[in-house]
C-alpha positions as CSV (number, residue, x, y, z in Angstrom):
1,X,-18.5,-55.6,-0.5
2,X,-18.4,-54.5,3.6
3,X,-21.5,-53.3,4.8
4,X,-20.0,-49.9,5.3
5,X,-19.4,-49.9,1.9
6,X,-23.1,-51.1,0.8
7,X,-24.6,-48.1,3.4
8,X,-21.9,-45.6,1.8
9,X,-23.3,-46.4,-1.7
10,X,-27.0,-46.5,-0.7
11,X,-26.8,-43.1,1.3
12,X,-24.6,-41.5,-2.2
13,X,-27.8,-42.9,-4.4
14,X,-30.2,-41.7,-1.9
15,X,-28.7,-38.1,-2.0
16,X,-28.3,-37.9,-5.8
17,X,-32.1,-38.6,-6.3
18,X,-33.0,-36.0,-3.4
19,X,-31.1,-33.9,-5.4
20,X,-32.5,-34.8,-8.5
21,X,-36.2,-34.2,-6.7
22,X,-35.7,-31.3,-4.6
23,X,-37.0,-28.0,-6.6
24,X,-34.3,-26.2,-8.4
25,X,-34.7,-22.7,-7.1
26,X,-31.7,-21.5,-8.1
27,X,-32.8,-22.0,-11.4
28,X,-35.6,-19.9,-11.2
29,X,-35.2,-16.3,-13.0
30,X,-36.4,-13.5,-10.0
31,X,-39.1,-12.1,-9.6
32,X,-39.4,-8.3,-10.4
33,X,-38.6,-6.0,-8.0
34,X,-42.2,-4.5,-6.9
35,X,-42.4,-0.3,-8.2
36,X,-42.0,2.0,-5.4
37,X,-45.7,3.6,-4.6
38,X,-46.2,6.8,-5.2
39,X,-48.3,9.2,-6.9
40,X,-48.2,8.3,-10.1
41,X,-49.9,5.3,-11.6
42,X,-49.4,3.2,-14.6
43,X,-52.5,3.8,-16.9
44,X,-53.9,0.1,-17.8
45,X,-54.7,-0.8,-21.1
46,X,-58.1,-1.0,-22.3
47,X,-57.7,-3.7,-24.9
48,X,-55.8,-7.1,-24.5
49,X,-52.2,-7.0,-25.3
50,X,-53.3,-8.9,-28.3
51,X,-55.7,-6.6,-29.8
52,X,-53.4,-4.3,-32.1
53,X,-52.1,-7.8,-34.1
54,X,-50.5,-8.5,-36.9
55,X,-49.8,-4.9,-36.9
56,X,-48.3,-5.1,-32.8
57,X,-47.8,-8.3,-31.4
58,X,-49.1,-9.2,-28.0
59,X,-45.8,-9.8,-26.9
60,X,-44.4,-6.2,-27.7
61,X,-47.3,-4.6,-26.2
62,X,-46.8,-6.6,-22.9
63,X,-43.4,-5.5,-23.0
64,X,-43.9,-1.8,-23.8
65,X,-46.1,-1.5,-21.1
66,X,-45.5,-3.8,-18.5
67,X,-41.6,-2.5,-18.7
68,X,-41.1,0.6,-19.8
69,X,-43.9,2.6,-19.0
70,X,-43.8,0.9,-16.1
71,X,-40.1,1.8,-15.7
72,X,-40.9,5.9,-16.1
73,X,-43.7,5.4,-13.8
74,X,-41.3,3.6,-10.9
75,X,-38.7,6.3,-11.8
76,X,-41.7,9.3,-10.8
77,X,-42.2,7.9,-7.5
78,X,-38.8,7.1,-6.9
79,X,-38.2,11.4,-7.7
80,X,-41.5,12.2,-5.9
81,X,-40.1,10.5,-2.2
82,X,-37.9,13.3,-2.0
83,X,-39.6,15.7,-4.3
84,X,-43.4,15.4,-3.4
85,X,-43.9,19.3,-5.1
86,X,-43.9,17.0,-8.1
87,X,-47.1,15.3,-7.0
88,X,-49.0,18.7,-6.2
89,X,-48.6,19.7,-9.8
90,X,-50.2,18.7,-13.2
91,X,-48.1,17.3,-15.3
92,X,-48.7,19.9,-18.0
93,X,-47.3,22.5,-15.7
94,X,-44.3,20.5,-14.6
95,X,-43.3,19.4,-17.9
96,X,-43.9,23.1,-19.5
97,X,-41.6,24.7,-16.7
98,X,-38.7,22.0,-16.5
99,X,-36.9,25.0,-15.7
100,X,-38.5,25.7,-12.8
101,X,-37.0,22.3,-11.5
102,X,-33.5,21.4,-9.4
103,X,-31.1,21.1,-11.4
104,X,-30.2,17.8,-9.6
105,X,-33.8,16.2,-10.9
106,X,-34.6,18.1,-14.3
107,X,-32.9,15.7,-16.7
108,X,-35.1,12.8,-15.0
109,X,-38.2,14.4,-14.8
110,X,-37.8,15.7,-18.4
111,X,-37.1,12.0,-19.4
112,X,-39.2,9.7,-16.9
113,X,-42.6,12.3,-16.6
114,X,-42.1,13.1,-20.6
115,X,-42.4,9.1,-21.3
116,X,-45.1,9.4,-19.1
117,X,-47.0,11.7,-20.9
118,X,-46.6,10.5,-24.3
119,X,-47.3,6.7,-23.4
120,X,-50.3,7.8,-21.7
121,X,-51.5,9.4,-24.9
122,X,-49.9,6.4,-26.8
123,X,-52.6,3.9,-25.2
124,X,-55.3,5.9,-25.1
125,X,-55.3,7.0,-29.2
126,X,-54.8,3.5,-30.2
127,X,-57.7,0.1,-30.0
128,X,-59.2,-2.5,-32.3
129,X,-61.6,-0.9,-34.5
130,X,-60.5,2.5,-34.7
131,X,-62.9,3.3,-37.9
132,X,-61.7,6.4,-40.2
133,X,-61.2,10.0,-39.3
134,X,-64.2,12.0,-39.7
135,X,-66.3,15.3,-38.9
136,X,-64.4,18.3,-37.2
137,X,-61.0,15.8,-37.6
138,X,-61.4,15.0,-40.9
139,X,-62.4,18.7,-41.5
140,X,-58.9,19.8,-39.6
141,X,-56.7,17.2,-41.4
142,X,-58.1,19.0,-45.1
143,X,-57.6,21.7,-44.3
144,X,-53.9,22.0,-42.5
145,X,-52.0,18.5,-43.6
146,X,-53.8,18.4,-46.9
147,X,-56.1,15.4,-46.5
148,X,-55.9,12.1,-45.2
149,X,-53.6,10.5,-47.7
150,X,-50.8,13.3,-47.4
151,X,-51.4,14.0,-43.8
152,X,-50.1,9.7,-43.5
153,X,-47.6,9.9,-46.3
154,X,-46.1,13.0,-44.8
155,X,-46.5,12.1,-41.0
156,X,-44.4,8.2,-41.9
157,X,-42.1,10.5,-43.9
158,X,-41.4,12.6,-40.2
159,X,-41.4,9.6,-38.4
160,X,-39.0,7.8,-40.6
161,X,-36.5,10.9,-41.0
162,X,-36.0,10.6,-36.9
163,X,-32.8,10.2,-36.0
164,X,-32.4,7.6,-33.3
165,X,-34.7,7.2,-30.6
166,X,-38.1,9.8,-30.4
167,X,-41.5,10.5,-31.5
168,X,-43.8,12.0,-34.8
169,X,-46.7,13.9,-33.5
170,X,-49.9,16.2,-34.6
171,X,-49.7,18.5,-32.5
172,X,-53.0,20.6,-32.1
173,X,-53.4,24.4,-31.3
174,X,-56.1,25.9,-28.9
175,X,-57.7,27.2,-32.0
176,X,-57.6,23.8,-33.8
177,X,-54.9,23.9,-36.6
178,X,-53.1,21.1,-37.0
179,X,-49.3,20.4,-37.5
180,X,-47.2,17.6,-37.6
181,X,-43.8,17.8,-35.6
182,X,-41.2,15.1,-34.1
183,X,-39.3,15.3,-30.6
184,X,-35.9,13.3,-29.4
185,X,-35.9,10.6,-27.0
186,X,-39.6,11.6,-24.9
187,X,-39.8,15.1,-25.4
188,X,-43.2,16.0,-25.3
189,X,-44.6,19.2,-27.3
190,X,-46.1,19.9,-23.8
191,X,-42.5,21.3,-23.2
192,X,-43.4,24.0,-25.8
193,X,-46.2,25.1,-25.0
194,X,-48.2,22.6,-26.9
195,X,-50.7,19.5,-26.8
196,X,-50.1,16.3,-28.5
197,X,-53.7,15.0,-30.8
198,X,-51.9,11.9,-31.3
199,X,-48.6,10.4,-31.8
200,X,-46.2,7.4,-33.0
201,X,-43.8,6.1,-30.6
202,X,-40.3,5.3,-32.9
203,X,-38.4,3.6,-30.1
204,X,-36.9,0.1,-31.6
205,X,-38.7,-1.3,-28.5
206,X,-42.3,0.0,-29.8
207,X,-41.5,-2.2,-33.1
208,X,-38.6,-4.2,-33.2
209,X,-39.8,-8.1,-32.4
210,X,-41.7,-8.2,-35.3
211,X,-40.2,-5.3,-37.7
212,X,-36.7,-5.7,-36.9
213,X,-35.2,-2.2,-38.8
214,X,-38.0,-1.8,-40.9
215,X,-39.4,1.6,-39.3
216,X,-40.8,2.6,-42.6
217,X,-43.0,-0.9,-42.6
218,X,-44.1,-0.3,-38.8
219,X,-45.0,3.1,-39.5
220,X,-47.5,2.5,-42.2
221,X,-49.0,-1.0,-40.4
222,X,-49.4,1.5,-37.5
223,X,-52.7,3.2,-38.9
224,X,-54.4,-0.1,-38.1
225,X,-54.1,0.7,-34.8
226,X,-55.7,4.3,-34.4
227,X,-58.4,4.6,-32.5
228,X,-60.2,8.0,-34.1
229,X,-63.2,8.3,-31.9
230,X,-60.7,8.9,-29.1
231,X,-58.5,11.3,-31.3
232,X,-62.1,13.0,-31.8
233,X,-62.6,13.5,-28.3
234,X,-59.0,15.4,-27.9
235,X,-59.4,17.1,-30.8
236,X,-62.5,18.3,-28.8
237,X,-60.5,18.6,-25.8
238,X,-58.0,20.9,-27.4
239,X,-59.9,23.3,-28.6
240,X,-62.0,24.0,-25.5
241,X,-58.7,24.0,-23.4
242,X,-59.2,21.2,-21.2
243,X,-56.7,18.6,-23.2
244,X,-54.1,17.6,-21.0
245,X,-52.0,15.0,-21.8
């Protein structure tokens, strides 16, 4: 073999394991794109993503949070660069006078600040160790869902019969009665005039790694995951008016 031949074949070899070395960056999956800044904020969690399991897996929290809360939050501030009145506002009195908005940025607010809303409430009425219902709540639930074991049969029942994407709520009136209602995609009672105590998210992505189309199964698993000290405190809330979302 020529030497030209022997230096072709070494310098080929010598490439081929560069190559082989060199970090494969085009390989790599992206990283996110970063969420615009902005006025609104993504509520942390104040458990580990792995706190609600077997009933939600770590892996569906981290997605349900991290993503599409995340997503509605992202959305807000993208609205709120051209739309700062948004900022100025509560988000009570936005979402109960969508009306009041463009027409050009209604539909998104109503969408992006609703799932804003109802995830905020979704995280905060749901922890490890969320004991029974009891006192005033207990008292409440008697008396307008009749009792604890109806109130859940009937409240799955609601959630189950939801057509599509949405929500199954108690919703809770200034002078404490109780009433259990369901909204399309995030709709919020907030629209009608109304506070949320607590509510079910029946998204497929608030269940679906682990309970494929069994709605009915996540449903009941999902009293495991209530947090009633913190629905005592909003039931509190409600009724002296200060209950916001």
């Amino acid at each position: 073999m020529s030497s030209l031949s022997r230096r072709h074949l070494f310098g080929a070899a010598a490439a081929i394991i560069a190559t082989a070395a060199a970090p494969r960056v085009f390989a790599q999956a992206p990283a996110p794109a970063a969420a615009p800044a902005g006025p609104f904020g993504l509520p942390p969690l104040n458990y580990p993503f792995s706190a609600l399991e077997p009933h939600i897996d770590a892996k569906t929290m981290e997605i349900h949070h991290d993503r599409h809360h995340a997503a509605y939050v992202a959305n807000l501030n993208a609205i709120a660069k051209a739309n700062p009145q948004l900022a100025t506002s509560a988000v009570p009195d936005v979402l109960g006078n969508l009306n009041a908005l463009n027409d050009d940025i209604k539909f998104a607010v109503r969408n992006n600040l609703g799932g804003h809303a109802n995830h905020t409430m979704f995280w905060e009425i749901m922890g490890p160790n969320g004991g029974k219902p009891e006192g005033e709540v207990l008292a409440a639930i008697d008396r307008d869902l009749g009792g604890l074991e109806k109130f859940q049969t009937d409240f799955n029942a609601a959630g189950g019969r939801q057509f599509g994407s949405g929500w199954v709520f108690v919703t809770v009136a200034k002078d404490g009665k109780l009433a259990i209602e369901t909204r399309p995609n995030q709709d919020s009672p907030i629209m009608d005039g109304k506070r949320a105590l607590l509510g079910n998210d029946v998204w497929e992505h608030a269940y679906y790694l682990n309970y494929q189309n069994r709605r009915a199964d996540y449903l009941k698993a999902w009293w495991n995951t209530v947090n009633w000290s913190k629905i005592a405190e909003r039931y509190a809330a409600a009724k002296s008016g200060t209950l916001g979302i």
